[in-house]
Structure formats: structure tokens, C-alpha cells
N, C-alpha and C positions, 0 to 999 in steps of 0.2 A: 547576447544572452545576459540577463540578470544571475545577480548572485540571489537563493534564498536558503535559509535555513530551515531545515524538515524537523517538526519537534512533534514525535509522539509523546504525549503523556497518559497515564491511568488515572481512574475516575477519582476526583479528590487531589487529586492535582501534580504528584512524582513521575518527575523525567521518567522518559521510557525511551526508546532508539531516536536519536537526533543528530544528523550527519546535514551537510551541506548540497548543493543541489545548484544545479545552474537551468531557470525557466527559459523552456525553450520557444514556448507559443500557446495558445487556445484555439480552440476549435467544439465545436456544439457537444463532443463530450465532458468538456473539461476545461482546466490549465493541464498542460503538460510539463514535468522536468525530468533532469537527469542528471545520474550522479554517475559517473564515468568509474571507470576499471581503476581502481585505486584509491577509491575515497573513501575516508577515514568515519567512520560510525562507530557511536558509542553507546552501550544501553544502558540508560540509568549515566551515573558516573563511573561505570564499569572503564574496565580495560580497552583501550583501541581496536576495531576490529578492522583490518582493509578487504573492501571488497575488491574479489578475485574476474568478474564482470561489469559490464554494464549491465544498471538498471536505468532503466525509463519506468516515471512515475507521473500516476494521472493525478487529478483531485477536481473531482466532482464539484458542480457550483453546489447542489442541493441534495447529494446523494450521501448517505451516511455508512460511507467506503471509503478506500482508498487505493489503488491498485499498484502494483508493481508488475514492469513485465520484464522479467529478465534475460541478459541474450545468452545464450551456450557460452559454457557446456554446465551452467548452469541445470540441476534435475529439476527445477521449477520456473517451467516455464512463464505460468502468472500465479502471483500469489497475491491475494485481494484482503487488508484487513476491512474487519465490522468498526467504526468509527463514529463517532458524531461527523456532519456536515465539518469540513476541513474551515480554517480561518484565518486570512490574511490578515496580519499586523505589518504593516511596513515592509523590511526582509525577510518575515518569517511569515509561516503556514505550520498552524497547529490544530492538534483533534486528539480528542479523548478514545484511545484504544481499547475498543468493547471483547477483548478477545478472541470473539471468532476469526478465525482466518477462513478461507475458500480458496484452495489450491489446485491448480492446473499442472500437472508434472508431465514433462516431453512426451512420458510414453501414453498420454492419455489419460490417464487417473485421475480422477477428480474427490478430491479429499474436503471434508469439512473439518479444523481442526480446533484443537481446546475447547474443546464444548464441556471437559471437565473442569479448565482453570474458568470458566465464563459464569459455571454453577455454582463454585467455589466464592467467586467475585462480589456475586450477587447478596451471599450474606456477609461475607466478609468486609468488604467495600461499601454496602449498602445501595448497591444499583437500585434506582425510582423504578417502579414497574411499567412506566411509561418507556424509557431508555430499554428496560429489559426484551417488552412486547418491539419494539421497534428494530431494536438489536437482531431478533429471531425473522422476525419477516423480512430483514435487507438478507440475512444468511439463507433465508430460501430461496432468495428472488436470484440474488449472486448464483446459486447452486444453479438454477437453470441456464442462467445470463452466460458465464463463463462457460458451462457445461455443453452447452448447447453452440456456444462460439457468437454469442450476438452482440449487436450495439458494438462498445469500445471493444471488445474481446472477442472480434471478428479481425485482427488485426490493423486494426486502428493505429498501434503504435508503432507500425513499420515505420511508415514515415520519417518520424520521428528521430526513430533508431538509426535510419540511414541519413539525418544528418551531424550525426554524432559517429560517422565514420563505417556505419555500415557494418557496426557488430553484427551480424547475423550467424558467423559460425563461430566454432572454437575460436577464443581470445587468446 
């Protein structure tokens, strides 16, 4: 397993959540990684947060997404940000955080969220209307894709998970 560096940033260019990540493989939806039960993320220069799970993280060759799928007892089971197409530099994998999130929560729920910080962004930040229009049609396509359980979010990331020790219940 490679080491990479996960660096979300906001449009115009300030650190946003960036924690480290060990690539575990590819396959026709993706690279896949994963940052184990204990790994240190920080948002911004903010304070240390350690995650209390495993995440398995996808990154699309050409999709303008990014997905998390996390194992219990995690309440979110996938949480997918709106992104530009992901970018490999060397060690690192970076994309511009378009705000929408698309979330899957254990009991079913399917949440579209910040759609107010994304309105907000757009004059604030000056999102191109190209990015904005592109932004809203990945979060509808997500809304079904995940909703519906298709493609990678048909559990595609078991695999994955189970060679990372087979989080699949309570950690």
C-alpha cells in the first residue's frame, strides 16, 4: 500500500479537510484508499480530529465527486462530496470542495446537504457558472446513483474494506 495525502481545498484555493490515506488499489470505478480507525485529519489548520472508524475512500478518474464509505457504527454510511475531478500530484490527491455533500445514513435516509453553504459560495467565493451548472447535475446524478445503491454504491467497497481487516461491524 502506497502512502497518499488526501487535500480537500475550497474554490480559490484554502486548505479544507486533509488527513493521510494509504492507496489500496483501482478498479473501473476509481483509485481506492483508506484511512484506518485512528487517523488524524485536520480542517483547514484547525485542531486534530481522530477518526473513530474506518473510511474507505474512492476518487473517480473523471467524476466530479469524491466518496467516503464508512464502516459502523458510523450513522453515515456513505457520504459523497460535489468536487472537481480529483488530482494526482506525486503523494497527494487534491479537488476543489463544491459543498454539496450526498449522504447515505445506515437507516436509509438519503440527505442532500449544504445546499445553503454552496448558494452562499457561489457569490461569495465567485463560483464560474460553468462549475456551478456542473456542481448541481453531479448532486442529482449522485441523488439517484447512491440512492438507488448503483455503480460504486452497490457495495463496491466491501472488498476493499475487508482488506483493511474487515471493519464491517461496530470498531
Amino acid at each position: 500500500m502506497t502512502d497518499v495525502r488526501v487535500v480537500f481545498r475550497k474554490y480559490g484555493g484554502a486548505l479544507h479537510w486533509n488527513h493521510p490515506a494509504k492507496v489500496l488499489g483501482e478498479d473501473e470505478h476509481g483509485v481506492w484508499a483508506a484511512a484506518p480507525k485512528g487517523t488524524v485529519a485536520r480542517k483547514g489548520d484547525g485542531p486534530p480530529v481522530v477518526w473513530k472508524t474506518t473510511v474507505i475512500m474512492l476518487f473517480p478518474r473523471d467524476g466530479w465527486w469524491t466518496a467516503s464509505f464508512n464502516s459502523p457504527p458510523n450513522r453515515a454510511e456513505v457520504y459523497v462530496d460535489v468536487t472537481t475531478v480529483p488530482e494526482w500530484r506525486d503523494d497527494e490527491v487534491t479537488m476543489l470542495d463544491l459543498d454539496l455533500d450526498v449522504i447515505r445514513m445506515r437507516d436509509g435516509r438519503l440527505i442532500l446537504d449544504d445546499e445553503d453553504e454552496f448558494a452562499e459560495h457561489q457569490v461569495l467565493l465567485g463560483y464560474p457558472e460553468q462549475m456551478i451548472t456542473r456542481a448541481e447535475e453531479t448532486a442529482r446524478w449522485l441523488m439517484g446513483a447512491v440512492g438507488e445503491r448503483q455503480g460504486p454504491f452497490a457495495g463496491a467497497h466491501l472488498r476493499w474494506l475487508d482488506r483493511m481487516g474487515g471493519a464491517t461491524r461496530a470498531e
